[in-house]
C-alpha positions in Angstrom: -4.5 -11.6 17.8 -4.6 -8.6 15.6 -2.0 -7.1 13.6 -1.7 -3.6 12.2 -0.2 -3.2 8.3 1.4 -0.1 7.6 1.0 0.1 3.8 4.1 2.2 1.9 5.1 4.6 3.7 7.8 5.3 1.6 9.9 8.8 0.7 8.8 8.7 -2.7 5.0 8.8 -1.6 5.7 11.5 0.7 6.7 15.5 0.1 9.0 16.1 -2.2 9.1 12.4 -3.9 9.1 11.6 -7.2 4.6 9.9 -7.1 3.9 12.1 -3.9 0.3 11.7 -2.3 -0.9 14.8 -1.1 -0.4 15.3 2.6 1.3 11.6 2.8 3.4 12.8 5.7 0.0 13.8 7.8 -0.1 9.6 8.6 3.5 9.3 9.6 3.0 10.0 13.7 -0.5 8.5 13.5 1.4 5.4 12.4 4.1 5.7 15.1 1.2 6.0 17.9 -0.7 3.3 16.7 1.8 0.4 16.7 2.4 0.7 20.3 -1.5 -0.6 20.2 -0.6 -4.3 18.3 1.0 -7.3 19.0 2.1 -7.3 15.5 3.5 -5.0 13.1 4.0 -5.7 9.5 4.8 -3.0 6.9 4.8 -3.0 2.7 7.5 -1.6 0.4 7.2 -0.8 -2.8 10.2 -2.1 -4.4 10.2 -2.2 -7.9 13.3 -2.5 -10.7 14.4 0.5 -12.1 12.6 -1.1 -16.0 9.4 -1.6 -14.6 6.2 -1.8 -17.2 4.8 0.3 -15.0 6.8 3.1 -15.7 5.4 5.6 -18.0 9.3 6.3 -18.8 10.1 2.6 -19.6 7.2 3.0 -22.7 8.1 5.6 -25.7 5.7 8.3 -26.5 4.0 7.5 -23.2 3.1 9.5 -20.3 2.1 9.0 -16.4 -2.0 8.4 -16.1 -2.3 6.7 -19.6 -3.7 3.3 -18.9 -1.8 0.5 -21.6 -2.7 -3.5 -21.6 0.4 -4.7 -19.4 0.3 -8.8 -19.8 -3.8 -9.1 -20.5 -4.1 -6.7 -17.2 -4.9 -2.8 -17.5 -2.0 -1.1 -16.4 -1.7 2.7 -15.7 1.5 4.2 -16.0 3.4 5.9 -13.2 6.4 8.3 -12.4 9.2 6.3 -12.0 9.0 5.7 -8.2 10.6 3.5 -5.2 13.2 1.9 -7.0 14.9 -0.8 -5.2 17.9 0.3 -3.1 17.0 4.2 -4.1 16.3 7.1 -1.7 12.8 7.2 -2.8 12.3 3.5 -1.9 13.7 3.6 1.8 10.7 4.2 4.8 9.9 8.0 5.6 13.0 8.9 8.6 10.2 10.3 10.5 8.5 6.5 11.2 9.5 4.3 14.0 10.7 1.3 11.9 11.5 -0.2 15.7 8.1 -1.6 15.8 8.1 -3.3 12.6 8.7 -6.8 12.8 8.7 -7.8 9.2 8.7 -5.7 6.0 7.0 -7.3 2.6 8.1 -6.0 -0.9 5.9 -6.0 -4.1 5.9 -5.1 -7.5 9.3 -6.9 -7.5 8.5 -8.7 -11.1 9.0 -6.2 -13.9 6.1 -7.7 -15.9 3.2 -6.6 -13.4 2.3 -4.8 -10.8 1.4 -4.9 -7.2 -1.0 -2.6 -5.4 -1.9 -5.2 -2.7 0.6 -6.5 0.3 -0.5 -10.0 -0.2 -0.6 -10.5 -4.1 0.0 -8.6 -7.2 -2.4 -7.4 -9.6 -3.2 -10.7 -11.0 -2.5 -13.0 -8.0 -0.5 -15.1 -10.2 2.0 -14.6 -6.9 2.3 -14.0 -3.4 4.0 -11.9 -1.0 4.2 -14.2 1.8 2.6 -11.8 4.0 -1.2 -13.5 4.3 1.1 -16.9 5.3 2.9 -14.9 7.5 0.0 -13.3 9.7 -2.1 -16.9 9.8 1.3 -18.8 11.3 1.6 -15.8 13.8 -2.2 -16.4 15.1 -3.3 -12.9 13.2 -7.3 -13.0 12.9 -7.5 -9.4 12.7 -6.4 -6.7 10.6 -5.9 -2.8 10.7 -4.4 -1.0 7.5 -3.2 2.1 7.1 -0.7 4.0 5.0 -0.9 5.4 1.6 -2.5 5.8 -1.3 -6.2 5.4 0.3 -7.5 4.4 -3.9 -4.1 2.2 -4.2 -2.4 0.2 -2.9 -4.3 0.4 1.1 -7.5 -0.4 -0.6 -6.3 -3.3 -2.7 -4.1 -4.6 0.5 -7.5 -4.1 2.8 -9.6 -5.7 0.1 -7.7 -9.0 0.2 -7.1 -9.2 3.6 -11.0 -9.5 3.6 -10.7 -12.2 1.2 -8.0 -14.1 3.2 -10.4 -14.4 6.1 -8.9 -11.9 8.5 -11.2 -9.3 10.0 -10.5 -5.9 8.4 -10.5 -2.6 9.4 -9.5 0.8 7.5 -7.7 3.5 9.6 -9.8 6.4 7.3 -8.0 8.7 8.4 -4.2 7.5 8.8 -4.3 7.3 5.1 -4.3 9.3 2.2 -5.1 9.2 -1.8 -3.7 10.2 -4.9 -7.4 11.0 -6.3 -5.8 10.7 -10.0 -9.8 11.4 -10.7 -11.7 13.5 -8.5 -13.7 11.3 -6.3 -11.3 8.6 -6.2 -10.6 8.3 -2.6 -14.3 8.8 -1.2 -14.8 5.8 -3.9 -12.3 3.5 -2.3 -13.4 3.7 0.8 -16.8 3.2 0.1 -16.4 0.1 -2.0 -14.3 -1.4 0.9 -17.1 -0.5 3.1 -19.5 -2.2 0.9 -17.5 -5.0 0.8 -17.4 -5.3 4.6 -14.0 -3.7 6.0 -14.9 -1.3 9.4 -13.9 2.0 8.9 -12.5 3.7 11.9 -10.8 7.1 12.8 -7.5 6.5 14.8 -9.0 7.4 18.0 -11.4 4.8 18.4 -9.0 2.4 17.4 
């Protein structure tokens, strides 16, 4: 059985929000014409506590892209972003939430954050969502959704590790490319690592 995750795709990472990816809302009907291809369909929500650590605003004198020590993990600082019960947080109006059958939160815990679906940063916890796809039969994986150097790359990465067989929608994501390079980066150190990389129409 294969499942696809659809990885934040969230007002506040699309135009106009307050950590926008560029072109974000470009993945929003390639999502929407995908799910009718699974069985399953999970999504990931960003849903962090208005004094998260990893708000540059939440640290005096600091600003977003400085990188602190957070907890004995490196930590870079963000926009305050998808707060829980905000605007910002809710899913983009344009997706077909219909086809979702179960939504995971992270970065839920002030203390640490969560790029991946499955843990946070440390993987001192998890989401419930690897438990999730092994009780519904899941053995394979698609992930798409945003950002491409974030928070799809860290939820494809340990979907690998989990045992499921993954595969990156290239291009029904997008990156924040804080650094120039950043996406093509990503992608390549998934690909390295042994995620398939598909375009959407040869899924």
């Amino acid at each position: 059985m294969k499942a696809l995750i659809l990885v934040d795709l969230q007002n506040d990472f699309c135009k106009n929000g307050a950590l926008e990816v560029p072109d974000g809302n470009a993945v929003i009907p390639i999502a929407n014409q995908l799910m009718e291809q699974f069985d399953l369909v999970v999504a990931t929500q960003d849903w962090h506590p208005a004094n998260h650590k990893s708000f540059a605003a939440n640290h005096p004198w600091r600003k977003p892209g400085q990188v602190i020590d957070l907890n004995g993990l490196d930590q870079i600082l963000w926009p305050i972003h998808c707060v829980q019960n905000s605007l910002g947080a809710d899913f983009v109006d344009e997706l077909d939430t219909s086809k979702i059958t179960k939504v995971f939160q992270k970065g839920t815990d002030p203390e640490i954050d969560s790029y991946s679906g499955f843990f946070d940063n440390g993987k001192r916890k998890s989401t419930g969502m690897g438990e999730y796809l092994k009780e519904k039969g899941v053995e394979e994986v698609y992930v798409l959704g945003l950002a491409t150097d974030y928070c799809v790359k860290f939820t494809a990465i340990d979907a690998l590790e989990l045992g499921f067989r993954t595969t990156l929608v290239e291009d029904a994501c997008r990156g924040v490319n804080l650094q120039e390079g950043d996406v093509s980066k990503a992608v390549e150190e998934m690909k390295t690592k042994g995620i398939l990389i598909k375009k959407f129409d040869k899924v």
